[in-house]
N, C-alpha and C positions, 0 to 999 in steps of 0.2 A: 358552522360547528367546528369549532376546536377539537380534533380528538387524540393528538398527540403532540408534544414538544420538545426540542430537541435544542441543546444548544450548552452554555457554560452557566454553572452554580454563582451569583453575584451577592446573594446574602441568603443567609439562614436565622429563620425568625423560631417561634417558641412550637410554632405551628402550621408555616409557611416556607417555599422560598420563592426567591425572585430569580428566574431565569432567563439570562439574556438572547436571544434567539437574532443574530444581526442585527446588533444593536437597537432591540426594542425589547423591554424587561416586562415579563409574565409572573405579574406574584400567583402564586399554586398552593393553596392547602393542601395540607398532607397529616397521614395521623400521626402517632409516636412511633409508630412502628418503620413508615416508610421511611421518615426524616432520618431515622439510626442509622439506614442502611444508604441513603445516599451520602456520594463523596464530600469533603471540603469544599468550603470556597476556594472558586478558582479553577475547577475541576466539572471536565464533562457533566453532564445526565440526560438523562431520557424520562421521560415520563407519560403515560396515557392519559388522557385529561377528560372529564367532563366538565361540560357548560350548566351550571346554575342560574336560569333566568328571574329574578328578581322584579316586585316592583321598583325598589330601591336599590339594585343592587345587580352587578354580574357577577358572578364567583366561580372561578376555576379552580377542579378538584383535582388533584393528583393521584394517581395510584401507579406501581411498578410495571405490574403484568396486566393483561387485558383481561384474565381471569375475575383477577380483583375490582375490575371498574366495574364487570358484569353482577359482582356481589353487591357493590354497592348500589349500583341501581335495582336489587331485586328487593334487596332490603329498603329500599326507600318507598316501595310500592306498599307495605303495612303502614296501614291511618297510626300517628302518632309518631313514624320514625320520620325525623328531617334528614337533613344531611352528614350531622354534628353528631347523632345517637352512628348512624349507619359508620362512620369514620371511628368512631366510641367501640362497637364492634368487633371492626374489622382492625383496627389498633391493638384490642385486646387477644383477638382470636387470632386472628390471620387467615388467610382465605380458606386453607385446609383446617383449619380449627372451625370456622363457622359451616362449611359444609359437612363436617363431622358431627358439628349440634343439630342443625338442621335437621340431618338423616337420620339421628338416632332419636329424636325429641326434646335434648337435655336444655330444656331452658333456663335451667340455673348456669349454665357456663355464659349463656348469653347475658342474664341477671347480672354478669363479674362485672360488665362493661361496664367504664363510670356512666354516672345519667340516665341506666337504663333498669327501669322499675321490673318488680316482677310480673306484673300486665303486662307493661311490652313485652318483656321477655316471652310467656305465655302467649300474646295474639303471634309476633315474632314464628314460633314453631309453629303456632297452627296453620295460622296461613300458607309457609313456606313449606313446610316438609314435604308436600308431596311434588314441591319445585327443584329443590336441591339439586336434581339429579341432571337438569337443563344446565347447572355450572358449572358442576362437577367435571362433566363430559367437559367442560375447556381446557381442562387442567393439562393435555397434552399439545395443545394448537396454541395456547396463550404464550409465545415467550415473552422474554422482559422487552421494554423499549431501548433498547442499545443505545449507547451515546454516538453523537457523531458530532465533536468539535468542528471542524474544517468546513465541513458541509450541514450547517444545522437546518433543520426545515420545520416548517410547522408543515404536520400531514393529515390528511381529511380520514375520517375515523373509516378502518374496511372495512367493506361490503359482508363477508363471512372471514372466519378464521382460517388460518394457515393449515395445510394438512397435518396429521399429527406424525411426529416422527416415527421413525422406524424400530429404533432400537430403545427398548424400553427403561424407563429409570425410576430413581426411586422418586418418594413423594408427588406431588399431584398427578404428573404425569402418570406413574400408571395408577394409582387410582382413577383415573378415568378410564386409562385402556381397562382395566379389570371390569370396571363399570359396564363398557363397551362387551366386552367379552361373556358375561352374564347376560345384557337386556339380549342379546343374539342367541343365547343359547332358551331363551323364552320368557323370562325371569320381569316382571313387571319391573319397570324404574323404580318406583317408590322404593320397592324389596330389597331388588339391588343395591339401589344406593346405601340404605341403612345396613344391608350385611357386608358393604365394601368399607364403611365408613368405620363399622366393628371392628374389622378385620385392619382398618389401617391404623387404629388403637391401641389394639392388643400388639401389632407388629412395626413397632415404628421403625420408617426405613427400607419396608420390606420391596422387593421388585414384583412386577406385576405378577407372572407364575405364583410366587409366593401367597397376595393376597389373593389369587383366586380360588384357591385350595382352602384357605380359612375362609374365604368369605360362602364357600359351596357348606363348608361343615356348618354353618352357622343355618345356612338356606335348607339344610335335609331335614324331612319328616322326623319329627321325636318321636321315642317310645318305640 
């Protein structure tokens, strides 16, 4: 299993690239979203990779953070999404925009994706939403695949995630710790995630203290 690639950008396709890894070239799908954010040719990258086993076919999928590969294969587990809708998606959303639909139910933001009907969108939340919160939590342990030109490697996927950092930041990272810091205070995952997912909406940007204060006001008894 292929689960990470490390090496120098050698061409960028509409929807792909080809990364040299001493001297032996990895074409990688990617969505619109990743391709933007990766450098020129010519120029390092790193990328998290999944293996698509095929009858016809081997297909390596790219994605930045480890976050993101775990979305996509969560989302490939709902009957009707291939790999093409789940990249459709996560293109469209971004890892913290689909776990945001997820937790609060909105299947019309999943609907945006190209290719992706209102069925899927609908099975999409139902199945997942009470998953969300299994990704969500990576958002502090997932970092990016770093480039390393000099010494590229292909590396075998780990075992578990990294510990999460100490010092908390904005965007996924502490939504997850805030995550974390609810399910502890007793707060079922499902709950949690959707009042964190609220709370990271309304406050875009915010640090974790922040969303966990909105995300408690949302969690208190009404009336």
């Amino acid at each position: 299993m292929i689960g990470r690639l490390a090496g120098r950008i050698e061409h960028r396709g509409s929807d792909h690239v080809l990364i040299d890894v001493r001297g032996v070239g990895y074409v990688v799908q990617v969505s619109e979203r990743t391709l933007a954010a990766l450098p020129p040719v010519g120029q390092a990258a790193a990328l998290w990779t999944e293996l698509l086993v095929r009858e016809d076919a081997l297909t390596l999928v790219g994605f930045p953070t480890l976050q993101e590969k775990e979305w996509h294969r969560l989302l490939m587990t709902v009957q009707g999404v291939g790999s093409k809708a789940a990249m459709a998606i996560l293109g469209t959303l971004g890892p913290e925009g689909v776990g945001r639909a997820l937790a609060i139910g909105d299947w019309a933001a999943i609907k945006a994706a190209p290719g992706v009907g209102p069925k899927i969108a609908q099975r999409v939340v139902m199945e997942l939403k009470d998953k969300a919160h299994v990704v969500m939590a990576l958002g502090a342990a997932a970092e990016p695949a770093a480039p390393a030109p000099d010494d590229a490697v292909i590396e075998a996927e780990p075992a578990a995630p990294a510990a999460p950092r100490a010092a908390p930041a904005a965007g996924a990272p502490a939504q997850s710790e805030a995550l974390s810091a609810l399910t502890n205070l007793g707060y079922g995952p499902s709950e949690a995630a959707s009042a964190v997912a609220r709370a990271a909406g309304d406050l875009p940007g915010a640090e974790t203290p922040a969303l966990i204060r909105a995300a408690l006001k949302l969690l208190a008894p009404k009336g």
